[in-house]
N, C-alpha and C positions, 0 to 999 in steps of 0.2 A: 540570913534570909528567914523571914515569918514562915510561918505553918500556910498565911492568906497568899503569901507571891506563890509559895511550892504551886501551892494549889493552882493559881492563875494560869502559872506557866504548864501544868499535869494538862489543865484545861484546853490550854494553845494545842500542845503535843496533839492531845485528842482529835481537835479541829482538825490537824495534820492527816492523822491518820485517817481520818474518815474521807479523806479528800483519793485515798490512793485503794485501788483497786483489786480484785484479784482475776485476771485476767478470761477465766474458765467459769467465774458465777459471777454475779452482775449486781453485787453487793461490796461494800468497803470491808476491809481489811479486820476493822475494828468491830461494825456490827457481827461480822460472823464470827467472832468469836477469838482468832487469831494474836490477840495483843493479850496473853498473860498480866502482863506488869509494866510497867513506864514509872523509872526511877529517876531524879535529878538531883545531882551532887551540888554539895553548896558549892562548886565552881562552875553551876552552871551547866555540866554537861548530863546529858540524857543516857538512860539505858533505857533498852528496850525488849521486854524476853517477849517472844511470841513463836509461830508454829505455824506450819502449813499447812496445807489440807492433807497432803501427803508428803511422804521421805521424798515420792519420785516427782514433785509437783515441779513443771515445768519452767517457772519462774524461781526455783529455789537459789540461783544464783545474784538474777537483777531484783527481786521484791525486797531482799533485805539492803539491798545500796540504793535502792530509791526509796525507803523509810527512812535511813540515814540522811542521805541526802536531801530530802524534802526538809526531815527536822530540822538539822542545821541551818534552812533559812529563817528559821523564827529569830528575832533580832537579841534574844535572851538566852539562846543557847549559844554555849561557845565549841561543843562537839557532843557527835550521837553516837555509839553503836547499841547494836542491835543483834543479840544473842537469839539463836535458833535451838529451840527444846522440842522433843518430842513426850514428853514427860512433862504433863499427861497426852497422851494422844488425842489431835482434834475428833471432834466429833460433831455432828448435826445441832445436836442438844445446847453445844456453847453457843452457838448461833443466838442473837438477840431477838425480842417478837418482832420488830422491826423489820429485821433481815427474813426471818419467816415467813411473814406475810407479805413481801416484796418476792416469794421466790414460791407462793403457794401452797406454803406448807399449813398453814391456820384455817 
């Protein structure tokens, strides 16, 4: 696979992720800062390291099977998971301006 499809397909993922929620702010997954990394294997399938808002964050069970899940319908991926770090610890700052100015912080 080129450096051009990785990318295409880094790109889809992204679409992905911005599609899905964090249920307590009213912001994507992805502006606020949460998706560390999104890897894809030349077989096609996705990792995904990202982080909550917190350890005790309410969705910590379903938000990571509905990233997987949503990824895996992209027609280019053949399997997703999605690794949970706290390291580094989220914070405000990873937040995108996007997400900031959507939540009145700017």
């Amino acid at each position: 696979m080129t450096d051009k499809e990785l990318e295409e397909i880094g790109d889809k993922i992204v679409g992905v992720l911005k599609t899905i929620f964090d249920p307590e702010i009213p912001v994507d997954i992805y502006e606020l800062g949460l998706v560390y990394d999104v890897f894809v294997s030349d077989e096609n399938n996705a990792k995904i390291l990202m982080t909550l808002t917190s350890p005790n964050c309410p969705v910590a069970e379903s938000l990571p099977r509905e990233v997987e899940d949503k990824v895996k319908t992209l027609q280019e991926i053949n399997d997703c998971e999605v690794e949970i770090t706290f390291d580094p610890t989220w914070t405000q700052d990873m937040m995108s301006e996007e997400a900031k100015l959507e939540l009145g912080m700017l």
